[in-house]
N, C-alpha and C positions, 0 to 999 in steps of 0.2 A: 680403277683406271686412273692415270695421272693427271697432272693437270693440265697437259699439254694437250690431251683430248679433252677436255670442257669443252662442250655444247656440241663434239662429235655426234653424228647421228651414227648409230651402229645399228648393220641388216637386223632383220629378226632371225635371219640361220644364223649368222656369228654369237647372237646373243644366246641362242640355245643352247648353242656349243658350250659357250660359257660357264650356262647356269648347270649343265650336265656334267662339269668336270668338278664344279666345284662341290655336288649332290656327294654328300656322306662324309664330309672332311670339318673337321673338329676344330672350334677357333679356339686361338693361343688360349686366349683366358674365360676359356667355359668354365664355370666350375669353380673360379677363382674368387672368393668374396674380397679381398684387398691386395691391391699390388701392394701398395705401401702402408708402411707397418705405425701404429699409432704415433708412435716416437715422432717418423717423419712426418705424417701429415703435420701434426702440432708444431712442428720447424718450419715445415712450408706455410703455415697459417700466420706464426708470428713476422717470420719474413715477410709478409704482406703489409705489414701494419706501419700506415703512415704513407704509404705507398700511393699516388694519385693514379685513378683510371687511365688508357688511354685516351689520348685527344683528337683520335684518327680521325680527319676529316672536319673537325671543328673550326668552322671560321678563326682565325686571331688578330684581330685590329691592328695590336702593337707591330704586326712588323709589315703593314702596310706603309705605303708611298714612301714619305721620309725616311721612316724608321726603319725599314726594308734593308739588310746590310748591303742587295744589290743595288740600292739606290743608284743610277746614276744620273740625276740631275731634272729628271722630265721628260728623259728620252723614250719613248714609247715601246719605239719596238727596233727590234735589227734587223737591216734588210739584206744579209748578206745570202739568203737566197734568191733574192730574186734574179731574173734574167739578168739585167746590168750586172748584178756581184759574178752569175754563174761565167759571161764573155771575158768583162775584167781579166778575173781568175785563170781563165784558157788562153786571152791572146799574150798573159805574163808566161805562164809556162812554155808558151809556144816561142816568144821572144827573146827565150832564156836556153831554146831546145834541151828544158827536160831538164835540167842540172840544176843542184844546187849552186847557188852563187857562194857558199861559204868555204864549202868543202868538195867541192867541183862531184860531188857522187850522180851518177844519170839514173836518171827511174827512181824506183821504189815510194816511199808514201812523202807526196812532195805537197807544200805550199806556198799559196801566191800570198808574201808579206806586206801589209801596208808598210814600207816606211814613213811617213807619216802617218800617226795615227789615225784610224778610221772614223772613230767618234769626233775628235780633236779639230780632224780637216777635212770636213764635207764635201768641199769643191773639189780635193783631190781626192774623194773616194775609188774613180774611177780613172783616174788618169795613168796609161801606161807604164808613165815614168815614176809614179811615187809607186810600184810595184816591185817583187822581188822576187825571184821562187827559192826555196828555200826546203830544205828536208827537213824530217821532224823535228830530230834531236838538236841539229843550228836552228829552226824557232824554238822552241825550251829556252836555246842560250840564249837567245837576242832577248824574248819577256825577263829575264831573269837579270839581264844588266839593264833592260830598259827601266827599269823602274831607279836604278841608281841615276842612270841619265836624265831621266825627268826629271827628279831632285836639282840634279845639277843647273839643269836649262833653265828652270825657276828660279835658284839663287842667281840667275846671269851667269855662271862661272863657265857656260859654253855655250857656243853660236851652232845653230842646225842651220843648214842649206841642202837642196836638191842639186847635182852636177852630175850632167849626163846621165840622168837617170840613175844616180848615186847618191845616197845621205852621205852628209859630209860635216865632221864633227870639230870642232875649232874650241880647245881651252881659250878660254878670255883671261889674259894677264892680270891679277889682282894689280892695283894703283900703289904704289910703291913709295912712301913721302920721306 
């Protein structure tokens, strides 16, 4: 049975059934004293060698708190299910009727984008306006230049603002002497 039935209870008439069909049938390797021939065991043996156990389930310090590559900062936990994220989320799509804002598409697998980021601006987590709906593939593209853009806002070489319910992006003229 698969594993998709683990812990299935099955009738006792099913299981007769079962064990009566299976009554007189010969398994592949009755009879067989080695599937594999001494050659390959001895291959498969030194293949092993130097080889660490698995670690499944092994506590590992090192990549606790800090060291964690998800580290981000102390931040506990994300609350992007709770009821606030779930309303947030519905009255962006409903205030967008359903479309993406990038590529005007209606329906399909849509989300509600912080413009401002979510970790970044707490106070606007929830605010209408720092919201966007957005279909998959335009978020891909927005994570995918945001990360050059945050570059950028950090060197100062660009100003972010909300407008109308719009991020709005402003190069900063380098000082020219």
């Amino acid at each position: 049975m698969g594993k998709f039935q683990k812990g299935h209870k099955w009738p006792e008439e099913v299981l007769e059934k079962i064990r009566k069909s299976l009554k007189g049938r010969i398994p592949w390797n009755k009879g067989k004293k080695g599937i594999y021939s001494e050659e390959t065991l001895k291959k498969m043996s030194l293949a092993k060698i130097g080889r660490s156990p698995s670690n499944k389930g092994v506590p590992r310090p090192y990549f606790k708190g800090e060291n964690n590559p998800n580290w981000k900062g102390g931040v506990s936990r994300d609350n992007r299910m709770d009821s606030d994220y779930q309303n947030w989320s519905k009255a962006v799509k409903e205030r967008d009727d359903y479309t993406c804002q990038m590529c005007f598409k209606r329906g399909g697998k849509l989300h509600s984008h912080h413009i401002l980021e979510y970790f970044q601006h707490p106070k606007l987590r929830y605010k209408l306006e720092n919201g966007t709906t957005v279909c998959k593939q335009c978020h891909l593209e927005i994570h995918s230049v945001r990360a050059i853009f945050r570059q950028l806002i950090q060197e100062s070489k660009i100003e972010t603002r909300i407008y109308k319910g719009q991020a709005q992006y402003r190069f900063i003229p380098e000082n020219v002497s």
